[in-house]
C-alpha positions as a printed NumPy array, in Angstrom:
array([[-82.728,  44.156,  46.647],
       [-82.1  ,  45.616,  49.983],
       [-79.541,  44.184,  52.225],
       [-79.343,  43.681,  56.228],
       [-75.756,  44.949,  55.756],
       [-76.793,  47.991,  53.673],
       [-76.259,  51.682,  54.801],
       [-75.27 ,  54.798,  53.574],
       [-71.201,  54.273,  54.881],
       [-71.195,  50.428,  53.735],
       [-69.741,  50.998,  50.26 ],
       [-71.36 ,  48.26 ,  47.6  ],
       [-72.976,  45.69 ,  48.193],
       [-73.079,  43.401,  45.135],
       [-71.641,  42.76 ,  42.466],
       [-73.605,  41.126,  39.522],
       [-71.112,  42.19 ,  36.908],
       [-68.624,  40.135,  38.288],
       [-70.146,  36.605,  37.144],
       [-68.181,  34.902,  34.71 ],
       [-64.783,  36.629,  36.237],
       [-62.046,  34.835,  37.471],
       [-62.382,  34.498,  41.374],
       [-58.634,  36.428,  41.835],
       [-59.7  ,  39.335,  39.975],
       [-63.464,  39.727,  41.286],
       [-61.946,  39.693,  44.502],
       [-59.15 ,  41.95 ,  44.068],
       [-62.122,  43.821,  42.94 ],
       [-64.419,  43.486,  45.287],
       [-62.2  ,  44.475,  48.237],
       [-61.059,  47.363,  46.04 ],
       [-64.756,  48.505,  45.771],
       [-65.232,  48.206,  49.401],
       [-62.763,  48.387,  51.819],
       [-64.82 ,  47.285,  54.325],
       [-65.323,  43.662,  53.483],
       [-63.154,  40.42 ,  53.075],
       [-63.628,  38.006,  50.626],
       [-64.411,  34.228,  50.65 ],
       [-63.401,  31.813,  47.417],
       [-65.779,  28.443,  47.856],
       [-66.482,  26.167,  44.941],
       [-70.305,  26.32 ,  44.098],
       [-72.472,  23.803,  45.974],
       [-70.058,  23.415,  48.78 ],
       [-71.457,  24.091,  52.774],
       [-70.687,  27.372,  54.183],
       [-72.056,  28.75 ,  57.482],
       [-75.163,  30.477,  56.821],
       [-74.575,  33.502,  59.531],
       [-74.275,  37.035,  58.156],
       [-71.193,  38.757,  58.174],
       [-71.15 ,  42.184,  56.58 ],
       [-67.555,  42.024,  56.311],
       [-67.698,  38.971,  54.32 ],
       [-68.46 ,  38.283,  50.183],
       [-68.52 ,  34.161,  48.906],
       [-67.549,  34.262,  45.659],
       [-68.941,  30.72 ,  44.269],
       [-66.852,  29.708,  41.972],
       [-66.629,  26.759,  39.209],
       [-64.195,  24.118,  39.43 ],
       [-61.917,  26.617,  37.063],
       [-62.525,  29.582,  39.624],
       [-64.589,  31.41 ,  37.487],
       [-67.737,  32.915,  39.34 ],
       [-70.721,  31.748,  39.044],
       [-73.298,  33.609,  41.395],
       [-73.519,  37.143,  41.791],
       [-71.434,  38.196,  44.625],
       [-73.028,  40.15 ,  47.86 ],
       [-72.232,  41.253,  51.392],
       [-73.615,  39.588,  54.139]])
């Protein structure tokens, strides 16, 4: 899947081998993986604002901060 946020300098973009991770780690992860981008801990099903941010990754999480959606940029 090909992402707004996507070039050659981005770094990743998702993370689908994250799900099922504690939300500390995939993020420690995540940030590791690309410098570039911040990320956002937000329990599944709550509202977020629905701009893109290419410096941004929600990590939905369950309520014991596990992830439960694949994490992406944008």
């Amino acid at each position: 899947m090909s992402s707004i946020c996507q070039d050659e300098s981005s770094g990743k973009q998702m993370w689908p081998e994250l799900v099922g991770v504690e939300a500390n780690t995939a993020a420690m992860i995540i940030e590791k993986e690309n410098p570039n981008v911040k990320t956002q801990i937000v329990l599944a099903g709550s509202p977020i604002i629905l701009n893109i941010d290419c410096t941004r990754v929600w990590l939905f999480v369950n309520i014991k901060n596990i992830v439960v959606e694949i994490p992406r940029v944008g």
